[in-house]
Backbone as JSON Lines, residues from 0, in Angstrom:
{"i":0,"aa":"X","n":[-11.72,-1.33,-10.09],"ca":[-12.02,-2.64,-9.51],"c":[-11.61,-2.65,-8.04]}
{"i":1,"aa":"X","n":[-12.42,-3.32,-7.51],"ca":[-12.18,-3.34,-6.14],"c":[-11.46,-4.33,-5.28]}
{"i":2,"aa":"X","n":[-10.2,-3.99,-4.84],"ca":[-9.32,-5.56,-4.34],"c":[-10.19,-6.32,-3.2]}
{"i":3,"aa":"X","n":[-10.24,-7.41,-3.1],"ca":[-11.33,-7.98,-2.12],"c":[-10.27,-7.74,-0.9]}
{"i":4,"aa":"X","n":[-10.9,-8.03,0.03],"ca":[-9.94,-8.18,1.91],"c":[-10.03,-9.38,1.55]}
{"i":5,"aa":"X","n":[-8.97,-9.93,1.99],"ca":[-9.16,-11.54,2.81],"c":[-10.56,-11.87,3.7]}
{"i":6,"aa":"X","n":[-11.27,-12.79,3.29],"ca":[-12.55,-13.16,3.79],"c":[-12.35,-13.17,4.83]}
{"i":7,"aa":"X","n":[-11.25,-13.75,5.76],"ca":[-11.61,-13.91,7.31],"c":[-9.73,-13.57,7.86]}
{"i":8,"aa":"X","n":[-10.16,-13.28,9.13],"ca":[-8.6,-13.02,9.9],"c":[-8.55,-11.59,9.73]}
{"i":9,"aa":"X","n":[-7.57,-11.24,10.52],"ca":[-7.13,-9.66,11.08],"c":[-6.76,-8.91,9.73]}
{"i":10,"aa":"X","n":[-7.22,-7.89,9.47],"ca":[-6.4,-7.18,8.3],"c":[-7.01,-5.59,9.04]}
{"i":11,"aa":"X","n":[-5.39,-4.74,8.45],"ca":[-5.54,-2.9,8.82],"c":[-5.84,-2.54,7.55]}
{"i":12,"aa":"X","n":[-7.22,-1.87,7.09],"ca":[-7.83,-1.4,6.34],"c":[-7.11,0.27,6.76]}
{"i":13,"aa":"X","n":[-6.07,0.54,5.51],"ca":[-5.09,1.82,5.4],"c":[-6.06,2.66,4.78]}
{"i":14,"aa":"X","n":[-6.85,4.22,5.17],"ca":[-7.2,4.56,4.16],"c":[-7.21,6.18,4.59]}
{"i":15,"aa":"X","n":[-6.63,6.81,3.11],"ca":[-6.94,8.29,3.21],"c":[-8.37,8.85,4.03]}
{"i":16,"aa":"X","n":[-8.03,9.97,4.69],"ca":[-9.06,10.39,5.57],"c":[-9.81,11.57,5.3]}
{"i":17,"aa":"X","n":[-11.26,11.75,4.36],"ca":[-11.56,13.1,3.62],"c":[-12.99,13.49,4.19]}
{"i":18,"aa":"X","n":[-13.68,12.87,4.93],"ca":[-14.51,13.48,5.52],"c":[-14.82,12.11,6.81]}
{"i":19,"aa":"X","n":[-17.06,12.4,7.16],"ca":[-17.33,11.46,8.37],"c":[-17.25,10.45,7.34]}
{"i":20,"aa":"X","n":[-17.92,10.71,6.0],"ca":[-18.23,9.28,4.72],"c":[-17.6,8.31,4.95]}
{"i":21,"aa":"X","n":[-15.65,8.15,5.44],"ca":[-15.37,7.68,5.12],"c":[-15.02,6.05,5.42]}
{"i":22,"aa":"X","n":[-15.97,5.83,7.12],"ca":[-15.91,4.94,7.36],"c":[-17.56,3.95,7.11]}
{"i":23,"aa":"X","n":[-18.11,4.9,6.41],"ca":[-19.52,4.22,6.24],"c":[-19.18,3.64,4.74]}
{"i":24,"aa":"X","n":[-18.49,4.79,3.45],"ca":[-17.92,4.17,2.01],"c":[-16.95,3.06,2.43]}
{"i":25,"aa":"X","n":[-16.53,2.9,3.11],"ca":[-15.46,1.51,3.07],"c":[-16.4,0.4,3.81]}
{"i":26,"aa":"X","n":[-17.12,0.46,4.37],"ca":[-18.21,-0.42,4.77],"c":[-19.06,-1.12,3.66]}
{"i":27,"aa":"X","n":[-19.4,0.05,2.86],"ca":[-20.24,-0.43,2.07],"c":[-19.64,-0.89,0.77]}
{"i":28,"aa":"X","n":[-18.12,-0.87,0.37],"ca":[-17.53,-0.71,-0.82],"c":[-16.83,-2.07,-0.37]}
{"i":29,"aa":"X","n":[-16.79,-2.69,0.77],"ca":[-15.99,-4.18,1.17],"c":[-16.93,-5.36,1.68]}
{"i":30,"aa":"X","n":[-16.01,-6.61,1.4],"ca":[-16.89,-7.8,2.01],"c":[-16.63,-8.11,3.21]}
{"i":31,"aa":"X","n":[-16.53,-7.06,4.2],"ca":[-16.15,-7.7,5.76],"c":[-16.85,-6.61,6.2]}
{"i":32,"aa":"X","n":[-17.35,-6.85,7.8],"ca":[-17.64,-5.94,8.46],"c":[-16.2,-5.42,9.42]}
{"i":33,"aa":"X","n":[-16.31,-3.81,9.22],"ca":[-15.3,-3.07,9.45],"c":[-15.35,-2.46,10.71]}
{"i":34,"aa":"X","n":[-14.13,-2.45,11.71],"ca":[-14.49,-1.56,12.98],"c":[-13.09,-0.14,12.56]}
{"i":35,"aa":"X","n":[-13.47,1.19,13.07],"ca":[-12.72,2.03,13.07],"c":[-12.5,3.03,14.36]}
{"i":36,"aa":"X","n":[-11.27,3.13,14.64],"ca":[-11.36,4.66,15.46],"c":[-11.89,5.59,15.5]}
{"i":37,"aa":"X","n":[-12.31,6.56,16.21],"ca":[-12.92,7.66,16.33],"c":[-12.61,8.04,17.32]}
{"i":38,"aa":"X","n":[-12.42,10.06,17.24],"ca":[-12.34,10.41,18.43],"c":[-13.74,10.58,19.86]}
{"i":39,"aa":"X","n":[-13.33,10.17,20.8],"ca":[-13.92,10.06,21.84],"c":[-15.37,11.3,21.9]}
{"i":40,"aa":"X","n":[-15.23,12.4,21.28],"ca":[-15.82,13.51,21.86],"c":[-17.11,13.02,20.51]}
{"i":41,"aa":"X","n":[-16.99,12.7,19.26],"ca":[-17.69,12.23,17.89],"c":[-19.0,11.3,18.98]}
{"i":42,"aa":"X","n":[-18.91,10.72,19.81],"ca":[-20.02,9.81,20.22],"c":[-20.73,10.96,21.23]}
{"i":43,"aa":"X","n":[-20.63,12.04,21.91],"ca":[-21.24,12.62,22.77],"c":[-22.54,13.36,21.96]}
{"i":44,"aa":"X","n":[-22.69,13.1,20.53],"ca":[-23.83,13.86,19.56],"c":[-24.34,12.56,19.54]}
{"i":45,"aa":"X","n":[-25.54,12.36,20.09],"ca":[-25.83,11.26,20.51],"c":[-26.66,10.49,19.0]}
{"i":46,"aa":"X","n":[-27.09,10.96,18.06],"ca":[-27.42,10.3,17.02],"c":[-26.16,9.94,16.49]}
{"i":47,"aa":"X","n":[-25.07,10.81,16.08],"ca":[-24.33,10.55,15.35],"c":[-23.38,9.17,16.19]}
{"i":48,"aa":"X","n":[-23.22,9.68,17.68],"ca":[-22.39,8.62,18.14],"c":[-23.16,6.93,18.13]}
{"i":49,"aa":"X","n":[-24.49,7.34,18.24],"ca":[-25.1,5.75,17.86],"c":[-24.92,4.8,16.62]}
{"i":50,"aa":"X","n":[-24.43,5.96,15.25],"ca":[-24.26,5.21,14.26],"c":[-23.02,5.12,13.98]}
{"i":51,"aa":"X","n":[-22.12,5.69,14.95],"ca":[-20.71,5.16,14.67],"c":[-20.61,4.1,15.74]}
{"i":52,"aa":"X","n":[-20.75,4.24,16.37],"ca":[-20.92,3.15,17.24],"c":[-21.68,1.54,16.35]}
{"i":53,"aa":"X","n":[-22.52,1.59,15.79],"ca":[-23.38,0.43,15.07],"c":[-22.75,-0.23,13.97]}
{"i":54,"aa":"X","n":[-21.51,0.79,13.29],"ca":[-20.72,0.9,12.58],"c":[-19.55,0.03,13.13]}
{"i":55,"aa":"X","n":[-19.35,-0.01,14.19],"ca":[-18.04,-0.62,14.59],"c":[-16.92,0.71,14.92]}
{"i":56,"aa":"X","n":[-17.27,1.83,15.68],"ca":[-16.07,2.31,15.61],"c":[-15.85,2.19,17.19]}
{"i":57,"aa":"X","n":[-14.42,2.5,17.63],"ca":[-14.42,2.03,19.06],"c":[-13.98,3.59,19.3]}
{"i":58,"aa":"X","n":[-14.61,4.23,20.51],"ca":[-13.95,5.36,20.93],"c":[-12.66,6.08,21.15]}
{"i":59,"aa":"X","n":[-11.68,6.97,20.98],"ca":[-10.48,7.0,21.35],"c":[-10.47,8.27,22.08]}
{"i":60,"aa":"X","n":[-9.88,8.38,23.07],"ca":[-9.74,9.91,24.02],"c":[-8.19,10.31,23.6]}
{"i":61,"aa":"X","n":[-8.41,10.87,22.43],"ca":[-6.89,11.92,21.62],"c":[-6.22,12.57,23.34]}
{"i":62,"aa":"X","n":[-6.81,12.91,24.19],"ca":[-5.79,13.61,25.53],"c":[-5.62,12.28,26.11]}
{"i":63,"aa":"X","n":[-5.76,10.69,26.34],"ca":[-5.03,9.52,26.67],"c":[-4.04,9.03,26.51]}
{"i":64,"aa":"X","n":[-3.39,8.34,26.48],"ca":[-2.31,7.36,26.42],"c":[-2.44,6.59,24.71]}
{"i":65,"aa":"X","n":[-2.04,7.23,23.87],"ca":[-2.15,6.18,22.85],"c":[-1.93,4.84,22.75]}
{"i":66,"aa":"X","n":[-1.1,4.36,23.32],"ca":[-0.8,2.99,24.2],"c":[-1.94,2.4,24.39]}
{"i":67,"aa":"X","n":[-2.83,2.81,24.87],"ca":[-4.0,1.94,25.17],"c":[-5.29,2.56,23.98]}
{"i":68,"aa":"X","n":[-5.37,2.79,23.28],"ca":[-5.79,2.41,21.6],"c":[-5.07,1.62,20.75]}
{"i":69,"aa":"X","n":[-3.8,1.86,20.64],"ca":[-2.88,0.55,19.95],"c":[-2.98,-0.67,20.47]}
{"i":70,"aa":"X","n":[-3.18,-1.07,21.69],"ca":[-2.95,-2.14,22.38],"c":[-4.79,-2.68,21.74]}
{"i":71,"aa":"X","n":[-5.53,-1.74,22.29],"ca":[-7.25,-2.12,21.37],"c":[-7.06,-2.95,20.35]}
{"i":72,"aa":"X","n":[-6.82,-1.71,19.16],"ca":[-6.19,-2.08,17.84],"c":[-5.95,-3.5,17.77]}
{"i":73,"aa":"X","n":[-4.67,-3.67,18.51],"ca":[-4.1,-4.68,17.93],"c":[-4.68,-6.24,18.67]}
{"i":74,"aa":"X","n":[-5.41,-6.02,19.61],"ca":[-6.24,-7.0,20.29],"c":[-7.53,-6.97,19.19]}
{"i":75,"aa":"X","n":[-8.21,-6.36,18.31],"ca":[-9.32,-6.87,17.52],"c":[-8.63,-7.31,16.4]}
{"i":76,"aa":"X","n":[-7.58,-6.79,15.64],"ca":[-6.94,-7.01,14.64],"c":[-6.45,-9.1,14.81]}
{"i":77,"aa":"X","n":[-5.42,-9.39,16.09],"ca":[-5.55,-10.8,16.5],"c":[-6.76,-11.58,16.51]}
{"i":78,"aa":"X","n":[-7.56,-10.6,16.82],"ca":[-9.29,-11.5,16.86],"c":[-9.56,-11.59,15.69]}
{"i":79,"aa":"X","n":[-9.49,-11.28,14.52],"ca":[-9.68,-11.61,13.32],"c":[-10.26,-10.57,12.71]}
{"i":80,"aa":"X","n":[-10.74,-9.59,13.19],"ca":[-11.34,-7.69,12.96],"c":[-10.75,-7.08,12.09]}
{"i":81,"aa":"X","n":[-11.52,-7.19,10.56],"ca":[-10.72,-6.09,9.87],"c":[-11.12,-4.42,10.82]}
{"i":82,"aa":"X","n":[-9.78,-3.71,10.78],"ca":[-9.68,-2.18,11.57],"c":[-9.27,-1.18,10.4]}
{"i":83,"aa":"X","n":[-9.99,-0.54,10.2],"ca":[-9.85,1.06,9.41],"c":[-8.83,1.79,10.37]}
{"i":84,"aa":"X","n":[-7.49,2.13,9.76],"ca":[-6.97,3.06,10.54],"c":[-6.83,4.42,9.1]}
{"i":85,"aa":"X","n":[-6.79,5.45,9.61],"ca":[-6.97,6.54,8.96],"c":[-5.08,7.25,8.93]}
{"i":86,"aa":"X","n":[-4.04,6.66,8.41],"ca":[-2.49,7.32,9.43],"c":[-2.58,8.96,8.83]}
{"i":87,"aa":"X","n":[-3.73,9.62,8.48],"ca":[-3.36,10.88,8.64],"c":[-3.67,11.53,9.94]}
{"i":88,"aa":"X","n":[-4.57,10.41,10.76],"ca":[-4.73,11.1,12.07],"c":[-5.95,11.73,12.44]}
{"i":89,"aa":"X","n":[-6.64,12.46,11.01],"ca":[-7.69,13.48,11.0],"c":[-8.13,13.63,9.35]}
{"i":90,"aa":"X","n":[-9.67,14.02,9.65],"ca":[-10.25,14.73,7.98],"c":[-9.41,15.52,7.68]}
{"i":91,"aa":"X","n":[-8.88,15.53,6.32],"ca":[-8.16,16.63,5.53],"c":[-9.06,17.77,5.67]}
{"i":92,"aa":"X","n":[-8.43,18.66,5.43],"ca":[-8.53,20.15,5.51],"c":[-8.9,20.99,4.35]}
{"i":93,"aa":"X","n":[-8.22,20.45,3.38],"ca":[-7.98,20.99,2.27],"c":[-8.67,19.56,1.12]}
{"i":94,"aa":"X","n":[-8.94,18.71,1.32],"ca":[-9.0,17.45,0.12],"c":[-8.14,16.93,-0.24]}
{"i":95,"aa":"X","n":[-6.91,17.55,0.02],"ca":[-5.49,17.04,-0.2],"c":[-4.9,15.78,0.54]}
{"i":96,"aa":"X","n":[-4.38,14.54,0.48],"ca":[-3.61,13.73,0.99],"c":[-2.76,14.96,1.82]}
{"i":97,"aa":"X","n":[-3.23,14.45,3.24],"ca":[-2.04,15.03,4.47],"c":[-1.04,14.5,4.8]}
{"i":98,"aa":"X","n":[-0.04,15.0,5.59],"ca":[0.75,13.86,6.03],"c":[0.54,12.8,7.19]}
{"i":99,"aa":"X","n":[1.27,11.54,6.56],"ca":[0.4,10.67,7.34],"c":[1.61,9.94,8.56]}
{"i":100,"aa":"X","n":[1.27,9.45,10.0],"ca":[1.74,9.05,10.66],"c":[2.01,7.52,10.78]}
{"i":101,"aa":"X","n":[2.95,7.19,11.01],"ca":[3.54,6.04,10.89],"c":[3.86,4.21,11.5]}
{"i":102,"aa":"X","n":[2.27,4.83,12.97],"ca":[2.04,3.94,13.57],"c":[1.42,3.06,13.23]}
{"i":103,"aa":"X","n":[0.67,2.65,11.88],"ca":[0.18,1.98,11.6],"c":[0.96,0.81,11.22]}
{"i":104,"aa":"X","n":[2.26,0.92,11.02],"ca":[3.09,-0.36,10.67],"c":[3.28,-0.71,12.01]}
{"i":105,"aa":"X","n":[3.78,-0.4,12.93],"ca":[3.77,-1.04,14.23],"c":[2.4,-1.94,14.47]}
{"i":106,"aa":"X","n":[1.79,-1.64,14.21],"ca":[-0.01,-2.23,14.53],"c":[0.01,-3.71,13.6]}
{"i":107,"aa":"X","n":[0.43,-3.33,12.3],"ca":[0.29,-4.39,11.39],"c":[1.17,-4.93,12.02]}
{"i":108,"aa":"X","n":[2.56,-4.8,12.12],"ca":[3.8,-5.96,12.73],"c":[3.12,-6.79,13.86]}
{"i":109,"aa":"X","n":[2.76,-5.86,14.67],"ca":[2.61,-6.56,16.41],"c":[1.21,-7.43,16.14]}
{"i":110,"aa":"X","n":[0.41,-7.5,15.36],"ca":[-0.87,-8.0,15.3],"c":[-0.35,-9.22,14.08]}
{"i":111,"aa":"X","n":[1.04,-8.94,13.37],"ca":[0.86,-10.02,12.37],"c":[-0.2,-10.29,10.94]}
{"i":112,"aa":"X","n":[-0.58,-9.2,11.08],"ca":[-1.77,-8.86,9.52],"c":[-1.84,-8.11,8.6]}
{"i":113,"aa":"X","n":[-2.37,-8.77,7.6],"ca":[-2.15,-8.03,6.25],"c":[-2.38,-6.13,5.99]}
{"i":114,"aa":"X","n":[-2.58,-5.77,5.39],"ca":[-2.63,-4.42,4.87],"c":[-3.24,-4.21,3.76]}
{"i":115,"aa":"X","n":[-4.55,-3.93,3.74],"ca":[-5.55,-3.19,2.82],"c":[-5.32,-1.58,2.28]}
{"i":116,"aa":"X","n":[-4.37,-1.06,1.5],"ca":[-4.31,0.18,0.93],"c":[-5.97,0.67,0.33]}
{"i":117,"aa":"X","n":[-6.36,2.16,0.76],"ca":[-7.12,2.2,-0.02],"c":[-7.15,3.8,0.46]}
{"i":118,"aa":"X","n":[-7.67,4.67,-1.3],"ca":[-7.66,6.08,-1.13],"c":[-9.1,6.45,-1.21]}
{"i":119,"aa":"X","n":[-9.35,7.62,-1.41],"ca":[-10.92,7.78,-0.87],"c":[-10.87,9.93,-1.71]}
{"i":120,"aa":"X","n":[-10.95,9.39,-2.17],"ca":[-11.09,10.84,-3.26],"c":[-12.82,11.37,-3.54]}
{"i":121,"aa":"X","n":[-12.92,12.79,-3.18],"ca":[-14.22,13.12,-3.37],"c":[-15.37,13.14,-2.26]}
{"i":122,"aa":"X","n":[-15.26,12.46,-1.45],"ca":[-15.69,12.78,-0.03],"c":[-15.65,13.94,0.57]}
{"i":123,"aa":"X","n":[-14.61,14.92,0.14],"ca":[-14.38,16.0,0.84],"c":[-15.24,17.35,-0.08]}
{"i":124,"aa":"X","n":[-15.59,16.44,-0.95],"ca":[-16.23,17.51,-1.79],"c":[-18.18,17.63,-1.21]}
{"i":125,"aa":"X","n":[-18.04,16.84,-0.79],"ca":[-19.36,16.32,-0.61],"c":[-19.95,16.54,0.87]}
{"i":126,"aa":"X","n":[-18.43,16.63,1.59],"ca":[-18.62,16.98,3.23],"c":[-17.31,17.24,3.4]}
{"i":127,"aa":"X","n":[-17.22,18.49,3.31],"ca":[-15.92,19.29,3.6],"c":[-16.33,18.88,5.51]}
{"i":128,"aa":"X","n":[-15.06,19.2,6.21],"ca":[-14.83,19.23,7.07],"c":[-15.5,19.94,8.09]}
{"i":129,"aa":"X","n":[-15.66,21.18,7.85],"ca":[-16.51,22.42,8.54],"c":[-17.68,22.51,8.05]}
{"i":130,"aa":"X","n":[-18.44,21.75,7.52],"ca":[-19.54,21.66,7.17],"c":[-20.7,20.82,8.38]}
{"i":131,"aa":"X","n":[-21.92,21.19,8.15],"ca":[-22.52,20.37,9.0],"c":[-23.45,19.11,8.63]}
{"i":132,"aa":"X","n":[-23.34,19.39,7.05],"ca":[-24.05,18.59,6.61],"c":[-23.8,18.19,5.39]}
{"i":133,"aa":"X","n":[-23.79,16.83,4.53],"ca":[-23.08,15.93,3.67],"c":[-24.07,17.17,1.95]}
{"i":134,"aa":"X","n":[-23.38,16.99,0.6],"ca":[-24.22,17.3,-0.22],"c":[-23.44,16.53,-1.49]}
{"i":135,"aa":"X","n":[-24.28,16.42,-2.31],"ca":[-23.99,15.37,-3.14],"c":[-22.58,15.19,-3.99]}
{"i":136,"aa":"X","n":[-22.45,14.42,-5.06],"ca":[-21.43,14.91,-5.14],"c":[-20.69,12.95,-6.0]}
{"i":137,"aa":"X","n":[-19.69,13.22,-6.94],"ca":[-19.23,12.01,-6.89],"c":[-17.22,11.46,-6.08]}
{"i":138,"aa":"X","n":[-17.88,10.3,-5.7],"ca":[-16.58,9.65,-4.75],"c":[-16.0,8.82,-5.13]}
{"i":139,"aa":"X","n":[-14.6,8.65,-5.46],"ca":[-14.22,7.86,-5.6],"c":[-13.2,6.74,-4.8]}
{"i":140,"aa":"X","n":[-13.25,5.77,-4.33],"ca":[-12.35,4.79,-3.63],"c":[-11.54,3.78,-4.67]}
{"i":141,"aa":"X","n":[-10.42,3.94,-4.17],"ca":[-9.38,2.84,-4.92],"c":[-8.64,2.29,-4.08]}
{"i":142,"aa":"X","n":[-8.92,1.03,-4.44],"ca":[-8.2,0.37,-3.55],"c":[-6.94,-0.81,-4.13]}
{"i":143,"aa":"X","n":[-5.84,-0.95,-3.27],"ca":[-4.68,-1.07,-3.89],"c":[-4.67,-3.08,-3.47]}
{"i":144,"aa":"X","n":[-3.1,-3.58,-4.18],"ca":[-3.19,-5.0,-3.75],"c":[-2.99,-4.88,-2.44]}
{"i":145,"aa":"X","n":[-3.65,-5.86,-1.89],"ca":[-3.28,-5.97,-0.18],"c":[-1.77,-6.75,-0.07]}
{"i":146,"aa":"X","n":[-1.16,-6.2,1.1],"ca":[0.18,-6.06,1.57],"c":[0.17,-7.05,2.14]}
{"i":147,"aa":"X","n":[0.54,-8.68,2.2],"ca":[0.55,-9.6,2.78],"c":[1.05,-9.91,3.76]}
{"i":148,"aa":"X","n":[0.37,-10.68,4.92],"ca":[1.23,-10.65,6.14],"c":[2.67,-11.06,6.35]}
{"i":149,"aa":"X","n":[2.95,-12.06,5.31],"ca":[4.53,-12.27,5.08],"c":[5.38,-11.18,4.33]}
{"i":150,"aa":"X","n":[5.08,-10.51,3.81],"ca":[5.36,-9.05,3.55],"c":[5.91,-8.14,4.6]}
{"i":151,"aa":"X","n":[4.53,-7.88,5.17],"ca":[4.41,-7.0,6.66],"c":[5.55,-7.69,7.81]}
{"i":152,"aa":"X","n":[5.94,-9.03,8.05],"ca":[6.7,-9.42,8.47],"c":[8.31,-8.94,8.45]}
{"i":153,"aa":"X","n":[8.76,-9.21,6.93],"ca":[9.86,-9.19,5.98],"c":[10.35,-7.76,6.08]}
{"i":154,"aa":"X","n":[9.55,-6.79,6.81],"ca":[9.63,-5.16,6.25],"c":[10.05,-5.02,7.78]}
{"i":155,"aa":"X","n":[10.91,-4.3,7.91],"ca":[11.07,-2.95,9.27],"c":[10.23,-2.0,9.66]}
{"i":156,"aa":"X","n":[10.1,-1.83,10.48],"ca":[8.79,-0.72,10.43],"c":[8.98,0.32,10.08]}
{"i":157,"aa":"X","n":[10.09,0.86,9.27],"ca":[10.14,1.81,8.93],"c":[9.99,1.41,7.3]}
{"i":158,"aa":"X","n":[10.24,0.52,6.75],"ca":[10.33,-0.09,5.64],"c":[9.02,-0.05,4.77]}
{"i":159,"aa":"X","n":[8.25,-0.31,6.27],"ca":[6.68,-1.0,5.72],"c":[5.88,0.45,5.83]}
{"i":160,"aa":"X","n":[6.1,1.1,6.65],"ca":[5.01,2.75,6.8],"c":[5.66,3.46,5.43]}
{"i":161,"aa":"X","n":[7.3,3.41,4.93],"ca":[7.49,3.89,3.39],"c":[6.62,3.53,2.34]}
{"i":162,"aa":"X","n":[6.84,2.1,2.41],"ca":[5.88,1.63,1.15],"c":[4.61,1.72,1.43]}
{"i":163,"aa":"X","n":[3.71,1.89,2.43],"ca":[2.69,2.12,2.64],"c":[2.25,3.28,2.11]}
{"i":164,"aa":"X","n":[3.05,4.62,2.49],"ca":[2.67,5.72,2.7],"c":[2.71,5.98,0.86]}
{"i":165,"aa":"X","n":[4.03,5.09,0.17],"ca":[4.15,5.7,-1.58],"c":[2.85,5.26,-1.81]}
{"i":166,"aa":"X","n":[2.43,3.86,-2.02],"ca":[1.21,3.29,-1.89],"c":[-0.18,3.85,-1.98]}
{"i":167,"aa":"X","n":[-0.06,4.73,-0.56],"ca":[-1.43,5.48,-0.69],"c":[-1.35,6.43,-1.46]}
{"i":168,"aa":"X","n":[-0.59,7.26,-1.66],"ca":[0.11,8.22,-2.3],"c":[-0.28,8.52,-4.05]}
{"i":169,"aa":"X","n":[0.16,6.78,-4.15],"ca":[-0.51,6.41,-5.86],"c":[-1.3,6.25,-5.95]}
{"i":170,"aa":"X","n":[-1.9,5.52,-4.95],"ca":[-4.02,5.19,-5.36],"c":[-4.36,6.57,-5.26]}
{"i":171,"aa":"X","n":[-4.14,8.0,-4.1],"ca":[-4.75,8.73,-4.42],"c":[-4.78,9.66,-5.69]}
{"i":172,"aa":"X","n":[-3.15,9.89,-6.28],"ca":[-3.15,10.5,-7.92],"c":[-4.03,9.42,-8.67]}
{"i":173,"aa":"X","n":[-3.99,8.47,-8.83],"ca":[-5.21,7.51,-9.58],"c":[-6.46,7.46,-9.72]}
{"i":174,"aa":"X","n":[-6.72,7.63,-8.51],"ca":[-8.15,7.74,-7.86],"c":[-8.4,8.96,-8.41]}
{"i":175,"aa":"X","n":[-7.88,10.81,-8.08],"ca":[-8.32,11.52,-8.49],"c":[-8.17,11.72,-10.23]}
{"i":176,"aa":"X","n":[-7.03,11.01,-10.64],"ca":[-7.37,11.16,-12.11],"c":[-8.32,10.39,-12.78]}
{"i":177,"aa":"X","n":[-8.73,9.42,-11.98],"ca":[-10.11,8.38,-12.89],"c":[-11.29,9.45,-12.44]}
{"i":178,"aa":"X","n":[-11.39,9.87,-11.53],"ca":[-12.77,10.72,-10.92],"c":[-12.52,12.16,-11.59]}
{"i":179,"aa":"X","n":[-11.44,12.64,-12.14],"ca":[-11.76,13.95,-12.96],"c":[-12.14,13.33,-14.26]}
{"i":180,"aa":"X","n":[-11.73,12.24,-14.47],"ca":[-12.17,11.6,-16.19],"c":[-13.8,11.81,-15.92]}
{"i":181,"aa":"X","n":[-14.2,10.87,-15.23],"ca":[-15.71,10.62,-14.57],"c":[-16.58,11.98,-15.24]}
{"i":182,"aa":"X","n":[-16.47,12.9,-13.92],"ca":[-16.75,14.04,-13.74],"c":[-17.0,15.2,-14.82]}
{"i":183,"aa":"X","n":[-16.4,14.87,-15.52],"ca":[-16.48,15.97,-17.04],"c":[-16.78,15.34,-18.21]}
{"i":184,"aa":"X","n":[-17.54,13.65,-17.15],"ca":[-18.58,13.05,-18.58],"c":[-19.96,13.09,-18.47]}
């Protein structure tokens, strides 16, 4: 089952990062329109950068100032923008949950908004990383209760990227154990 977002206002859509799928499956798997990061160099393939771009993703130059993507961030997030942040940083490598970075609780604190957990299992099967092109395949997304902004408040930022990070952690053993059930029916 799928946890709804809050219909309107800022929320950080948290989600494991397993291939390009994964900001078009959370688009299509939610009731809000979603904007996400991307690195800067992803828009210079000019088809592909048109549909991330149409998508809502906003460019990021990884050799910049992260400072001024967080500050982005957290200026659409106040505007009421649900934002996909990815805290592993990058597509897994392996399909495996990577380790994930911890700025995303700063983002939720300073913006004041909720937290959408959600894992994303099977994507990587379908478009491994080094691949050039997507092949079929089944995906699964799970998505967890959302983390309330009085929550996100109440937490330290170190408090809130813990429980975040166990969080994703469990939707993804979940996620992949409902999708091996799936799979071998």
């Amino acid at each position: 089952m799928v946890e709804p977002l809050p219909k309107s206002g800022g929320v950080l859509v948290l989600s494991s990062h397993q291939s390009h799928l994964d900001p078009l499956l959370l688009g299509l798997a939610t009731n809000r329109r979603l904007s996400s990061l991307a690195r800067s160099s992803l828009f210079k393939f000019a088809p592909f950068g048109n549909a991330i771009a149409a998508l809502g993703a906003v460019p990021i130059d990884r050799n910049a100032s992260t400072v001024t993507a967080m500050r982005t961030v957290i200026q659409r997030l106040r505007k009421g923008a649900a934002v996909i942040v990815f805290p592993e940083g990058t597509r897994t490598s392996s399909g495996q949950l990577g380790d994930m970075k911890k700025g995303f609780a700063l983002l939720a604190k300073r913006a004041a908004v909720p937290i959408a957990p959600v894992a994303i299992v099977g994507a990587y099967e379908c478009w491994p990383r080094f691949h050039w092109l997507p092949r079929p395949g089944q995906i699964r997304l799970h998505f967890g209760a959302v983390i309330t902004a009085d929550e996100v408040e109440c937490l330290s930022e170190t408090q809130l990227a813990e429980r975040c990070i166990a969080v994703l952690r469990d939707l993804d053993q979940k996620a992949r154990s409902t999708r091996r059930r799936h799979v071998r029916h």
